[in-house]
HTML snippet that shows the backbone in 3Dmol.js (N, CA, C, O; Angstrom):
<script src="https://3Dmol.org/build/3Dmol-min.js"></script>
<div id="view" style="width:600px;height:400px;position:relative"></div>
<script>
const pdb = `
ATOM      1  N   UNK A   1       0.835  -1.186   0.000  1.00  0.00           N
ATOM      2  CA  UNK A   1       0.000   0.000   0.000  1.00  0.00           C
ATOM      3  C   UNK A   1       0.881   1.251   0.000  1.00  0.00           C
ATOM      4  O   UNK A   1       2.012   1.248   0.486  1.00  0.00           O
ATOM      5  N   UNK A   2       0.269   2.401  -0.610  1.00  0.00           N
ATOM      6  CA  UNK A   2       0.898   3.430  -0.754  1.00  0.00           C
ATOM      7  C   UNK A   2       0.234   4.373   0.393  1.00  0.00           C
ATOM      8  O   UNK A   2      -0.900   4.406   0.869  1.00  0.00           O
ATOM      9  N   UNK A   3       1.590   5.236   0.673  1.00  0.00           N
ATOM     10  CA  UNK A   3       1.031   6.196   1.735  1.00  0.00           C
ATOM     11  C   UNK A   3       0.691   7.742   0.941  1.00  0.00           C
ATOM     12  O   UNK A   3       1.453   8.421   0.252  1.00  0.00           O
ATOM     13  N   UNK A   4      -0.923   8.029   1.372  1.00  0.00           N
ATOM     14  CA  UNK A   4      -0.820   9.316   0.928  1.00  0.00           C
ATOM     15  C   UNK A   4      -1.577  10.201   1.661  1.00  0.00           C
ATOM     16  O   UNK A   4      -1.779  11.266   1.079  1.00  0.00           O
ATOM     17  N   UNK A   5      -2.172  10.065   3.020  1.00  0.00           N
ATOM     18  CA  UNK A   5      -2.438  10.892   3.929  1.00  0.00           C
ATOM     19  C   UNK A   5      -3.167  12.341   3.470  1.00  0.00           C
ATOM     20  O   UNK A   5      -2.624  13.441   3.561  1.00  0.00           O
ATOM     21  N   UNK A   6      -4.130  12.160   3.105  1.00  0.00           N
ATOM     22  CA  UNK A   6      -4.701  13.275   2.274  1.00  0.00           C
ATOM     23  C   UNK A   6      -6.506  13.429   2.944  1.00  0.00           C
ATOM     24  O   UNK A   6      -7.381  12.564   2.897  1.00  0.00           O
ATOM     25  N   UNK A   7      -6.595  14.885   3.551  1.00  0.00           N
ATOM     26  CA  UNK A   7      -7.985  14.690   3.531  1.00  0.00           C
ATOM     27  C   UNK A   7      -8.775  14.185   3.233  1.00  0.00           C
ATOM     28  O   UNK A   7      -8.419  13.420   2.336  1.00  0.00           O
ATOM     29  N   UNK A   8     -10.320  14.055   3.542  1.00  0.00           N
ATOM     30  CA  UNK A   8     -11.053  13.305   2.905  1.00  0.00           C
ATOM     31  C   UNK A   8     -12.856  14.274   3.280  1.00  0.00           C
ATOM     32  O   UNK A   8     -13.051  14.960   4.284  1.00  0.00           O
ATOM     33  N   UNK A   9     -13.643  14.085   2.428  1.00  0.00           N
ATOM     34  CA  UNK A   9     -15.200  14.504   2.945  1.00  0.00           C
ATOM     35  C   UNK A   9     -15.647  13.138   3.186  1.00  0.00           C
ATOM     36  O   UNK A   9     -15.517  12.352   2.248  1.00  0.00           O
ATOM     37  N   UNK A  10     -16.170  12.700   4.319  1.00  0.00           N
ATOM     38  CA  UNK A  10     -16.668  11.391   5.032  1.00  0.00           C
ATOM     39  C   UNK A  10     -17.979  11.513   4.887  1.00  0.00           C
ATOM     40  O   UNK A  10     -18.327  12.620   4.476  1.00  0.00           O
ATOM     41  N   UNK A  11     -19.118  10.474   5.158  1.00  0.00           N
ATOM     42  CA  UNK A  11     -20.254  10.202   5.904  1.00  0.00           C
ATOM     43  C   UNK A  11     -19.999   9.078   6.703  1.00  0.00           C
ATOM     44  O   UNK A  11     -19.508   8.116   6.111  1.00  0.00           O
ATOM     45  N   UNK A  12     -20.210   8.969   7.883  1.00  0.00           N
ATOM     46  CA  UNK A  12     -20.396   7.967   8.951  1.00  0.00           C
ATOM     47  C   UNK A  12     -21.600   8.447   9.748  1.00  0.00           C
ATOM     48  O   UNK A  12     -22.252   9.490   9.784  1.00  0.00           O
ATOM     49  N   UNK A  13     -21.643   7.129  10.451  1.00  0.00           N
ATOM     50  CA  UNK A  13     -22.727   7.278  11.527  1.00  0.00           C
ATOM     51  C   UNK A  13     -21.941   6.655  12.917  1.00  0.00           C
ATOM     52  O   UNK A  13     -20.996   5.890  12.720  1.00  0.00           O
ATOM     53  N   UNK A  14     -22.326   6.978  14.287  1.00  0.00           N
ATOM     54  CA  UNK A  14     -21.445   6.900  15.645  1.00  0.00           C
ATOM     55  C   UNK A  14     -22.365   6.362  16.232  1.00  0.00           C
ATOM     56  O   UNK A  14     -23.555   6.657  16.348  1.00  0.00           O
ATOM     57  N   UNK A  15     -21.425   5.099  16.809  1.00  0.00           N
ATOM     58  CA  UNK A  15     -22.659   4.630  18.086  1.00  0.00           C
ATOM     59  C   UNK A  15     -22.665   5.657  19.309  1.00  0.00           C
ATOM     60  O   UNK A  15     -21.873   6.509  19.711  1.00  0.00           O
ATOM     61  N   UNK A  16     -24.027   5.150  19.755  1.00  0.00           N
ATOM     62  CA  UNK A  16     -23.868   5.726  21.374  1.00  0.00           C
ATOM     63  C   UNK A  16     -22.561   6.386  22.169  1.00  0.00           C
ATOM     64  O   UNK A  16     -22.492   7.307  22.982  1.00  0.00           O
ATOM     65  N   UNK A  17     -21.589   5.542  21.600  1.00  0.00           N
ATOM     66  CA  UNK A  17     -20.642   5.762  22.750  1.00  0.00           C
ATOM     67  C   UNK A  17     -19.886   6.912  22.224  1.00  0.00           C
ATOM     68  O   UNK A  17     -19.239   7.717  22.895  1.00  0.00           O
ATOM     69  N   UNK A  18     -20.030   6.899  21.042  1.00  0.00           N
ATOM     70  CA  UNK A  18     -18.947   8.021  20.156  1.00  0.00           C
ATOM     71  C   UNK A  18     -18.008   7.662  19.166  1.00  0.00           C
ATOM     72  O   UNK A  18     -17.243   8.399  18.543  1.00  0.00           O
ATOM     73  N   UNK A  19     -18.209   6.028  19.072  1.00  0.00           N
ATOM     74  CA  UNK A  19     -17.239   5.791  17.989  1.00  0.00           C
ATOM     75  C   UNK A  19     -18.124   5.525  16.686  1.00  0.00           C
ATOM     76  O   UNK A  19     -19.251   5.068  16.498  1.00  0.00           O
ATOM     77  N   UNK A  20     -17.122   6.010  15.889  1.00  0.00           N
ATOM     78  CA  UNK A  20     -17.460   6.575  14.336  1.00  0.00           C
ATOM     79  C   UNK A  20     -17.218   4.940  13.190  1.00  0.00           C
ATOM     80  O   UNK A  20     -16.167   4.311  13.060  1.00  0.00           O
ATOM     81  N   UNK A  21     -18.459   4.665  12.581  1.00  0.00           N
ATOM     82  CA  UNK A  21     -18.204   3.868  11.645  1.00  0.00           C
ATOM     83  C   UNK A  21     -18.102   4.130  10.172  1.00  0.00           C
ATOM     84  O   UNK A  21     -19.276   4.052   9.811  1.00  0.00           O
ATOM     85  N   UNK A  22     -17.416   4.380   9.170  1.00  0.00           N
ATOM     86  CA  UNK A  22     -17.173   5.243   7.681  1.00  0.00           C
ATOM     87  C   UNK A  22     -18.401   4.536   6.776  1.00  0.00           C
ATOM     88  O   UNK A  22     -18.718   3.350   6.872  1.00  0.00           O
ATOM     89  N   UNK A  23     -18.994   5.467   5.923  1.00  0.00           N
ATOM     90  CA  UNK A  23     -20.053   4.825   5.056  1.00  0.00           C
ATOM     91  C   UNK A  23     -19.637   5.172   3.613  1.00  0.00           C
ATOM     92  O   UNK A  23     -19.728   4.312   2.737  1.00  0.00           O
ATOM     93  N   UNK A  24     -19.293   6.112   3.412  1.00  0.00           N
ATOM     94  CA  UNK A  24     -18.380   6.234   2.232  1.00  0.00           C
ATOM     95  C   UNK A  24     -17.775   7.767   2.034  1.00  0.00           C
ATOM     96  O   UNK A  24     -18.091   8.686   2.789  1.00  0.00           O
ATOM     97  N   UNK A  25     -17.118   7.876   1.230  1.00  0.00           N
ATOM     98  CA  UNK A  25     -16.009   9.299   1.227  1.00  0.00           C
ATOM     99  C   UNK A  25     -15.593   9.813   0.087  1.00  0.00           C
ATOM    100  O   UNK A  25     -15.359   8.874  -0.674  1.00  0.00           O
ATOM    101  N   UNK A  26     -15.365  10.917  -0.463  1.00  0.00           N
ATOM    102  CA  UNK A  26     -14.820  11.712  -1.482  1.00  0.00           C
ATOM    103  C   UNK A  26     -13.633  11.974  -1.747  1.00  0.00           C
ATOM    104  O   UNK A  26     -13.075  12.987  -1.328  1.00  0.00           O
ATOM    105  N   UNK A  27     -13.151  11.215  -2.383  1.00  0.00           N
ATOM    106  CA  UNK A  27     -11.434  11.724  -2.509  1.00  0.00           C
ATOM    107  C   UNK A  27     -11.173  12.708  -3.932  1.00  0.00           C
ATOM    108  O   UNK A  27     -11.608  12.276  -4.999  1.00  0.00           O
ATOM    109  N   UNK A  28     -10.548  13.859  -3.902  1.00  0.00           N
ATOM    110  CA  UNK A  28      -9.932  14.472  -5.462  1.00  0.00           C
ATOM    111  C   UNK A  28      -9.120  13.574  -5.800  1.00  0.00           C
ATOM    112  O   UNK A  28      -8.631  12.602  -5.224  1.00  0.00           O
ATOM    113  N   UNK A  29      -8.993  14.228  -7.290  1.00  0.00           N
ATOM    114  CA  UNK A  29      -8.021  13.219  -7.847  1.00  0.00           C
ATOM    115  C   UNK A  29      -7.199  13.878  -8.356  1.00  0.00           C
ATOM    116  O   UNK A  29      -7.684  14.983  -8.112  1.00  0.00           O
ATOM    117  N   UNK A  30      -5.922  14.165  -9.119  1.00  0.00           N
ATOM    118  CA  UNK A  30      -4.959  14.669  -9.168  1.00  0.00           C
ATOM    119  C   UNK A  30      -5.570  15.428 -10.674  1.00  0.00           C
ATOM    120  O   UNK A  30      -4.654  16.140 -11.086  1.00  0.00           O
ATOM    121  N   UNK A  31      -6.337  15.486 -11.271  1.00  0.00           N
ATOM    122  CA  UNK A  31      -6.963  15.759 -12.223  1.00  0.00           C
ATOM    123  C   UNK A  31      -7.703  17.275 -11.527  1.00  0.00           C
ATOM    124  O   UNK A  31      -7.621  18.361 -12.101  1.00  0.00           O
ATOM    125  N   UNK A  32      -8.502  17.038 -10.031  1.00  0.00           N
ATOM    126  CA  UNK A  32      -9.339  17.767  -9.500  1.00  0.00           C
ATOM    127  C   UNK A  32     -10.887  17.234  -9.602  1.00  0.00           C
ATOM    128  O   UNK A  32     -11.780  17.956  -9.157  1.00  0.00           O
ATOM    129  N   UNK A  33     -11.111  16.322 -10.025  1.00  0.00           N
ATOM    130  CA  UNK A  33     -12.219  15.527 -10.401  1.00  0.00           C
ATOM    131  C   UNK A  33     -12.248  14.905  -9.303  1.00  0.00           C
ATOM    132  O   UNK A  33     -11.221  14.661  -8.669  1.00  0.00           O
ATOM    133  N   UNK A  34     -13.612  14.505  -8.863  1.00  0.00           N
ATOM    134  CA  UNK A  34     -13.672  13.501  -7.114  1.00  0.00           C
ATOM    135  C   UNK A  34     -14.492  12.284  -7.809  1.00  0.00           C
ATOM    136  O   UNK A  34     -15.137  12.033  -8.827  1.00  0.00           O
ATOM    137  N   UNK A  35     -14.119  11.787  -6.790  1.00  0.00           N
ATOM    138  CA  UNK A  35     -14.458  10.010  -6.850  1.00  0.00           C
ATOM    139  C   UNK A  35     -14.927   9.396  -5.949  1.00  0.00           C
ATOM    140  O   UNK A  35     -14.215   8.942  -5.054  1.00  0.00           O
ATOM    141  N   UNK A  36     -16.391   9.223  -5.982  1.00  0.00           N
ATOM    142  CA  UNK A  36     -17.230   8.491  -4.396  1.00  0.00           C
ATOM    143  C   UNK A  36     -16.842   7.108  -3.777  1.00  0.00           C
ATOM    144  O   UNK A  36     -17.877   6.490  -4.030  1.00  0.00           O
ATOM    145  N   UNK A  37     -16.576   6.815  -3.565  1.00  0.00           N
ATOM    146  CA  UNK A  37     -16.279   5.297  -2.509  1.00  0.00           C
ATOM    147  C   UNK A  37     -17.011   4.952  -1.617  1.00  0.00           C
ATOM    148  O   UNK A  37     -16.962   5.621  -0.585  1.00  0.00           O
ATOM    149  N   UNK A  38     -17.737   4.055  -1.669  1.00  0.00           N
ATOM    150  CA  UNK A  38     -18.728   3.427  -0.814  1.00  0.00           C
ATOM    151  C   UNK A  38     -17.668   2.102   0.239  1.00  0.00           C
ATOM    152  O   UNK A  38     -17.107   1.110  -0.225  1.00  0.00           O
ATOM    153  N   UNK A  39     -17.691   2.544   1.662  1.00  0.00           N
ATOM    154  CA  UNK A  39     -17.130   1.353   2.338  1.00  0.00           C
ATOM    155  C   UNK A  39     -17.873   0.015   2.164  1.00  0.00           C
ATOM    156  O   UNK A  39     -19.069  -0.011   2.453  1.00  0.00           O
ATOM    157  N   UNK A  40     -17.222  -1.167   1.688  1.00  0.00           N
ATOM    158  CA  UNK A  40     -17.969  -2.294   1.779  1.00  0.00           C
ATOM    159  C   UNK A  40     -17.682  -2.954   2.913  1.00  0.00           C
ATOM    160  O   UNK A  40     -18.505  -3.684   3.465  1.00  0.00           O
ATOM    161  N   UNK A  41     -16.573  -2.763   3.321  1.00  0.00           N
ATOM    162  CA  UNK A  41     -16.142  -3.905   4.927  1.00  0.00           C
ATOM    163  C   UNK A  41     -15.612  -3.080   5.647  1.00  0.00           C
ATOM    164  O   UNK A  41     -15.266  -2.092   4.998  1.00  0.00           O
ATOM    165  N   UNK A  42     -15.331  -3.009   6.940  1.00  0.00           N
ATOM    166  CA  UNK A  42     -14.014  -2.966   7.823  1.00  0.00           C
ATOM    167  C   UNK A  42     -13.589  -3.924   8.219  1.00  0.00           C
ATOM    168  O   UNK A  42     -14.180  -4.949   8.559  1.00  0.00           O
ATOM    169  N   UNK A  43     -12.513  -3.685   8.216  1.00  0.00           N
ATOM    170  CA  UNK A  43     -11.828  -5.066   7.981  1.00  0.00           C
ATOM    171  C   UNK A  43     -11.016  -5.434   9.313  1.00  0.00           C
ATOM    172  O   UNK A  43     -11.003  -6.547   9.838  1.00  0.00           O
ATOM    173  N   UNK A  44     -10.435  -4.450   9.697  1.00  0.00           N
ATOM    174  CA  UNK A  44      -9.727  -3.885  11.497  1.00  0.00           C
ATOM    175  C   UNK A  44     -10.203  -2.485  11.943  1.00  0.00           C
ATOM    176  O   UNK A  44     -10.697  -1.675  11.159  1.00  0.00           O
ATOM    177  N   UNK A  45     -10.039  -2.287  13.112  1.00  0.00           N
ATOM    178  CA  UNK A  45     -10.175  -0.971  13.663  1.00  0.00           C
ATOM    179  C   UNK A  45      -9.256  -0.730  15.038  1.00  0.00           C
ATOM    180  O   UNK A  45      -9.497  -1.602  15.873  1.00  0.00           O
ATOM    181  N   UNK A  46      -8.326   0.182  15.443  1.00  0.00           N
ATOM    182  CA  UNK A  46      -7.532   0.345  16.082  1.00  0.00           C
ATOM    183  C   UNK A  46      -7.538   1.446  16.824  1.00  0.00           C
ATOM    184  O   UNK A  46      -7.481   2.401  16.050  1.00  0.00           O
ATOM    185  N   UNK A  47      -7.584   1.855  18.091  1.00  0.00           N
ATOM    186  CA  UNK A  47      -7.128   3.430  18.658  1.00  0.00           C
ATOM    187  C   UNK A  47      -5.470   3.373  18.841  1.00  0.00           C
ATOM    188  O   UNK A  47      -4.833   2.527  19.469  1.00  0.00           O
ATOM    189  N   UNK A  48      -5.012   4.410  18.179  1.00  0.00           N
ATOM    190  CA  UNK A  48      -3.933   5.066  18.091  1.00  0.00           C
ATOM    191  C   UNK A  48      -3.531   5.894  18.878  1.00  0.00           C
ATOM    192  O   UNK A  48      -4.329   5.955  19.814  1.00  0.00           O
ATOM    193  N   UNK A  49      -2.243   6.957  19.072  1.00  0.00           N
ATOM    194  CA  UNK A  49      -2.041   8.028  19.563  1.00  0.00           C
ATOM    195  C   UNK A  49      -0.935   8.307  18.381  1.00  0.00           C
ATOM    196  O   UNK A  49      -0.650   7.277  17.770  1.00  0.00           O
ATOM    197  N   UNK A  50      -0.155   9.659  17.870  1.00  0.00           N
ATOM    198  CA  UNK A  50       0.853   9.801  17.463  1.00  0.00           C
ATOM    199  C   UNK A  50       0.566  11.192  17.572  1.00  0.00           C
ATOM    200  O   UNK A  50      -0.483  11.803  17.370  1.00  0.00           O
ATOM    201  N   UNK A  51       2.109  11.721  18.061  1.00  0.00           N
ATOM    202  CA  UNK A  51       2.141  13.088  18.567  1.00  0.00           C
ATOM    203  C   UNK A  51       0.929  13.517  19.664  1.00  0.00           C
ATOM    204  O   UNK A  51       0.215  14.506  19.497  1.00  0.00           O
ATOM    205  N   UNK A  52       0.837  12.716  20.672  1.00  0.00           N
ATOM    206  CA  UNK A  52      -0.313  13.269  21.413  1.00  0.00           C
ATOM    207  C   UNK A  52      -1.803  13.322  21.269  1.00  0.00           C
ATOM    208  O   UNK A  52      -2.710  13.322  22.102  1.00  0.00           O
ATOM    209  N   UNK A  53      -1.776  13.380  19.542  1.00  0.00           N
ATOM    210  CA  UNK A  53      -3.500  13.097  18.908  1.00  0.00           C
ATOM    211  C   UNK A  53      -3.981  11.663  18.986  1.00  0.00           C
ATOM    212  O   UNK A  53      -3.452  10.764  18.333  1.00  0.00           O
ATOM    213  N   UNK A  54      -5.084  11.466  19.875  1.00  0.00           N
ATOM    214  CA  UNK A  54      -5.558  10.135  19.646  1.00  0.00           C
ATOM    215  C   UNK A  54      -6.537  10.215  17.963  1.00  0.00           C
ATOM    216  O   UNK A  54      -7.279  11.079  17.496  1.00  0.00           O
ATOM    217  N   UNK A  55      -6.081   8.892  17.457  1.00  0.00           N
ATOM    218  CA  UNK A  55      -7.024   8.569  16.281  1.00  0.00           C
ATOM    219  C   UNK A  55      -7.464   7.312  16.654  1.00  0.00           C
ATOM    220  O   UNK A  55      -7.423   6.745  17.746  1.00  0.00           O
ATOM    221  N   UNK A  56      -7.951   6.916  15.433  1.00  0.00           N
ATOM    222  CA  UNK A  56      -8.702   5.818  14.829  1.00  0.00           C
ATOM    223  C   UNK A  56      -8.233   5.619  13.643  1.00  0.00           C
ATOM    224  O   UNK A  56      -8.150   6.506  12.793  1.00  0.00           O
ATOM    225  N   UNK A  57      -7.698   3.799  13.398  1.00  0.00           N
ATOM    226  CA  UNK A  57      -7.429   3.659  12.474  1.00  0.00           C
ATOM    227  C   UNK A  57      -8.305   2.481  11.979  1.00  0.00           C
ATOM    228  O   UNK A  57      -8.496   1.490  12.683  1.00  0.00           O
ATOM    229  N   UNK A  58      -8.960   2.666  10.430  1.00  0.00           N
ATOM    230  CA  UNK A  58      -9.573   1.940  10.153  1.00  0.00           C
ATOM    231  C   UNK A  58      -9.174   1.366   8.814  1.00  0.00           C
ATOM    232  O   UNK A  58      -8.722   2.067   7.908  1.00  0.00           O
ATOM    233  N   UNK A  59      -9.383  -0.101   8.717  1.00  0.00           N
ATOM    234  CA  UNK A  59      -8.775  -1.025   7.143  1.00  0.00           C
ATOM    235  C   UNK A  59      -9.833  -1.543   7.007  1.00  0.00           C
ATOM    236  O   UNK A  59     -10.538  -2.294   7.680  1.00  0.00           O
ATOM    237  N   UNK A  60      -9.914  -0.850   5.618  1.00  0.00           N
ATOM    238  CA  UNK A  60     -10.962  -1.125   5.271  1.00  0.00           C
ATOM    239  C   UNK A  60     -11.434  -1.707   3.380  1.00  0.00           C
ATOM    240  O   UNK A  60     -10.864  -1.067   2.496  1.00  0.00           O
ATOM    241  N   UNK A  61     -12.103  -2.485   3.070  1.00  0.00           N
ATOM    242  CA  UNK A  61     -12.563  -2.980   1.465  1.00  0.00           C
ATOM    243  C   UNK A  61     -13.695  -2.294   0.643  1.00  0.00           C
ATOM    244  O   UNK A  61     -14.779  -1.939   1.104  1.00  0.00           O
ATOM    245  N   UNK A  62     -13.378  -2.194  -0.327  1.00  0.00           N
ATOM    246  CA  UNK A  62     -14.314  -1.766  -1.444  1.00  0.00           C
ATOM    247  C   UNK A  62     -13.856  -1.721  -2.733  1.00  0.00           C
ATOM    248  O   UNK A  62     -12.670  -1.523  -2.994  1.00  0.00           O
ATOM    249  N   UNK A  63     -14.996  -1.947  -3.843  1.00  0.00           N
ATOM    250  CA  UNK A  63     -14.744  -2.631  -4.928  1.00  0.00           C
ATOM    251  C   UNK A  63     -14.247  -0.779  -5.568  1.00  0.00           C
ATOM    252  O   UNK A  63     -15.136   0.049  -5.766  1.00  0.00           O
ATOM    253  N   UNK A  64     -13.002  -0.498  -5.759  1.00  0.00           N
ATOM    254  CA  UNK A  64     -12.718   0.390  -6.794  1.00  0.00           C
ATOM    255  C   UNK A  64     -12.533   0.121  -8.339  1.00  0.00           C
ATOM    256  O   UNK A  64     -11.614  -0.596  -8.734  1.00  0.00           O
ATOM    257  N   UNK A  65     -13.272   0.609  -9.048  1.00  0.00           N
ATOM    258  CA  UNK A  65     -12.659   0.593 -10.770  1.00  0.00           C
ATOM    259  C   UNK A  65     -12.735  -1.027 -10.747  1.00  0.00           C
ATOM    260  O   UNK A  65     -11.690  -1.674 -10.818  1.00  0.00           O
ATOM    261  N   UNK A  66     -14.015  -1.677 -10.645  1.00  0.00           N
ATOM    262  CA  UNK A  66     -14.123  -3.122 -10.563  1.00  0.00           C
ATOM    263  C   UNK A  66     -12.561  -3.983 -10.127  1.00  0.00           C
ATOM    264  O   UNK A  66     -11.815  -4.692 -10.803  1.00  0.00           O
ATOM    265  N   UNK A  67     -12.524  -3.639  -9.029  1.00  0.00           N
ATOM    266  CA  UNK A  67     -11.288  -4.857  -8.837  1.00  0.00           C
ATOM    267  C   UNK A  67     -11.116  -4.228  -6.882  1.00  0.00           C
ATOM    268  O   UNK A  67     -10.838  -3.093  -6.495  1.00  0.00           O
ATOM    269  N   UNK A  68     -11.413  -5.493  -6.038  1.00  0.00           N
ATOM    270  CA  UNK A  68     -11.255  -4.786  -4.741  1.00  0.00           C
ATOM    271  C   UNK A  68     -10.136  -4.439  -4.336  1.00  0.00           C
ATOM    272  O   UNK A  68      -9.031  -4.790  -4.749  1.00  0.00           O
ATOM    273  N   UNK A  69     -10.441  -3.644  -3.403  1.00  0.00           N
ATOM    274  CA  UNK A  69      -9.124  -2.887  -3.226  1.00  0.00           C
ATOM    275  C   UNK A  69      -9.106  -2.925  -1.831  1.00  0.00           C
ATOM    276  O   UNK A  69     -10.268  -2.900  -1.428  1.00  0.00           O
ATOM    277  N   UNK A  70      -8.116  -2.986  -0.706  1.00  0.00           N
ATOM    278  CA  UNK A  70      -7.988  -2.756   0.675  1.00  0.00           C
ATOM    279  C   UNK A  70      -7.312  -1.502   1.172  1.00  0.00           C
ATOM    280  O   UNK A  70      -6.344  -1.308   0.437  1.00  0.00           O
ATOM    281  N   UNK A  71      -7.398  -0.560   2.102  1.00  0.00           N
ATOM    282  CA  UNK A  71      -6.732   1.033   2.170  1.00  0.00           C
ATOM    283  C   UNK A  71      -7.301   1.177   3.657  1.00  0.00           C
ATOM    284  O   UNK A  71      -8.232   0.660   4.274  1.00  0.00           O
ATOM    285  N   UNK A  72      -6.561   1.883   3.873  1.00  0.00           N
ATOM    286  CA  UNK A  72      -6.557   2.404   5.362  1.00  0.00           C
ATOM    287  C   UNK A  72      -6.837   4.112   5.706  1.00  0.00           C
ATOM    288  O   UNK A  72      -5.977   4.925   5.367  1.00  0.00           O
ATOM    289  N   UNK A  73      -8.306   4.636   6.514  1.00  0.00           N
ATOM    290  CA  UNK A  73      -8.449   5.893   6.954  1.00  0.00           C
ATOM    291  C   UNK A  73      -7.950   5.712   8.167  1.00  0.00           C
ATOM    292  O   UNK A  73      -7.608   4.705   8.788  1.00  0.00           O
ATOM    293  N   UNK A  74      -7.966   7.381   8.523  1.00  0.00           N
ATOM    294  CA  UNK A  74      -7.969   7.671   9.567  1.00  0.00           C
ATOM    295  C   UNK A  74      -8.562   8.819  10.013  1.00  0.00           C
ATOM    296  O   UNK A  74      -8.468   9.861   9.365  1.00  0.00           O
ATOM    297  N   UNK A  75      -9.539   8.707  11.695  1.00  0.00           N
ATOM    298  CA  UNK A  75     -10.531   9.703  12.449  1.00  0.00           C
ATOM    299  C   UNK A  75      -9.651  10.634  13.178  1.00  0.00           C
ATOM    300  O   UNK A  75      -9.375  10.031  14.214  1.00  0.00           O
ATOM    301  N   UNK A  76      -9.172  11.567  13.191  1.00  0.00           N
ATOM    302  CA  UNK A  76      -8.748  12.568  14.139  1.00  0.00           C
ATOM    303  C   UNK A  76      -9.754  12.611  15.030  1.00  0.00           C
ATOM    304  O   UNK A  76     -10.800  12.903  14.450  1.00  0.00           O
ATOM    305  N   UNK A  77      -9.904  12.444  16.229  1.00  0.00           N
ATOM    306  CA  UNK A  77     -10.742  12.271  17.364  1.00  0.00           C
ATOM    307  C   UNK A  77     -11.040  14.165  17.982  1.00  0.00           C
ATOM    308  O   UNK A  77     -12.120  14.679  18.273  1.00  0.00           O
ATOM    309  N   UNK A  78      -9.718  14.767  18.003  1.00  0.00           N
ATOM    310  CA  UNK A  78      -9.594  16.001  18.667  1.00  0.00           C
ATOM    311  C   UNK A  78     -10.611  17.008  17.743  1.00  0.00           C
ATOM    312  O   UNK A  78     -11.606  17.658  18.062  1.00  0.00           O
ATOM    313  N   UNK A  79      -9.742  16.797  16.169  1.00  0.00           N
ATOM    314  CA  UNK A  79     -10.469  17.437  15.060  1.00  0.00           C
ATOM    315  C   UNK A  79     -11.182  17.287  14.084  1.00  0.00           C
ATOM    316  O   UNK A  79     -11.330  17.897  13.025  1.00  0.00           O
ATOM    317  N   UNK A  80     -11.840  15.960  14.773  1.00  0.00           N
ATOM    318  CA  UNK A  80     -13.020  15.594  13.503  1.00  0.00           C
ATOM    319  C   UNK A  80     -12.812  15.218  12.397  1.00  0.00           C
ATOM    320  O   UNK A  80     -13.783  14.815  11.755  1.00  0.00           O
ATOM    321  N   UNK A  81     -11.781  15.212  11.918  1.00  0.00           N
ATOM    322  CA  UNK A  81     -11.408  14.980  10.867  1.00  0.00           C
ATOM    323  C   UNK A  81     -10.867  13.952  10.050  1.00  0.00           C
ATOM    324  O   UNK A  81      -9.638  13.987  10.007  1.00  0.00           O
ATOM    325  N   UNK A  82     -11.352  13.132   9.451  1.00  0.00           N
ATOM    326  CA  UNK A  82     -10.538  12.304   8.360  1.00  0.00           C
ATOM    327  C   UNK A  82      -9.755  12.272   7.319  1.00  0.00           C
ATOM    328  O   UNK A  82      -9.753  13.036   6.353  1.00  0.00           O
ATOM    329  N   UNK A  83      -9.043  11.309   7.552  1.00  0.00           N
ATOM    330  CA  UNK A  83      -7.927  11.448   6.308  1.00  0.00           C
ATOM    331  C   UNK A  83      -8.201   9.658   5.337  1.00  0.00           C
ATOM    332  O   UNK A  83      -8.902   8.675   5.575  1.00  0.00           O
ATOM    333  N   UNK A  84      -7.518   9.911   4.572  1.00  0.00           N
ATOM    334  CA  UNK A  84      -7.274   8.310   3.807  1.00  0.00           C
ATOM    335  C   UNK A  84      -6.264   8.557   3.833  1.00  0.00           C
ATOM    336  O   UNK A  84      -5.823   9.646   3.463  1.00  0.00           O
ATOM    337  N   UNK A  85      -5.271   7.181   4.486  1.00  0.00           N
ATOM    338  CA  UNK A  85      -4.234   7.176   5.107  1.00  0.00           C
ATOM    339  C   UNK A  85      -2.913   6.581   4.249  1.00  0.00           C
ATOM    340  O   UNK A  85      -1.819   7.128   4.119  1.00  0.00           O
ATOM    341  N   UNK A  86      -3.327   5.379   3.743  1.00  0.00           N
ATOM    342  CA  UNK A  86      -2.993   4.100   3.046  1.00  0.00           C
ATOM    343  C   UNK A  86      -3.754   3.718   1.863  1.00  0.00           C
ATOM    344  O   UNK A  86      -4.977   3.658   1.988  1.00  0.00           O
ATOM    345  N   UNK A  87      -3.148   3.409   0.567  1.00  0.00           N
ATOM    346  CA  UNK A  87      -4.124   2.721  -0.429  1.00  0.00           C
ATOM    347  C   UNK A  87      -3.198   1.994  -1.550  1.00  0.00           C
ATOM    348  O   UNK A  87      -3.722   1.366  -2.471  1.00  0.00           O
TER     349      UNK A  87
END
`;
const viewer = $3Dmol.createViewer("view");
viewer.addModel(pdb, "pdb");
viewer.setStyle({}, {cartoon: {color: "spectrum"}});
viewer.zoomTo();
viewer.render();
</script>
């Protein structure tokens, strides 16, 4: 997998407790054109820390450009925010 740590626009939904499950996400593309991704699995899920920020790391499947693919986000917990981490 390649690392490219790049924002992301998410939809998830959170249980009760506060943890966040991904439903699918918007990535640009080097063109500037975006590309929807629907999560089909999670596959692991992990709490992290690095530099003090707790995350969430999630591996996760979905069929890209007909052929599945496995890639890894990640939840910034402090700032809400997701990234796609790994792909």
């Amino acid at each position: 997998m390649k690392v490219i740590f790049k924002t992301i626009e998410m939809i998830a939904w959170f249980t009760e407790d506060g943890t966040p499950r991904p439903i699918r996400f918007k990535v640009k593309n080097e063109d500037e054109s975006t590309t929807v991704i629907k999560v089909d699995r999670v596959l692991y899920k992990e709490k992290e820390k690095i530099a003090g920020n707790p995350m969430i790391l999630f591996r996760c499947q979905s069929v890209i450009n007909e052929a599945s693919r496995v890639y890894e986000l990640k939840y910034e917990m402090n700032t809400c925010k997701w990234l796609i981490y790994k792909m």
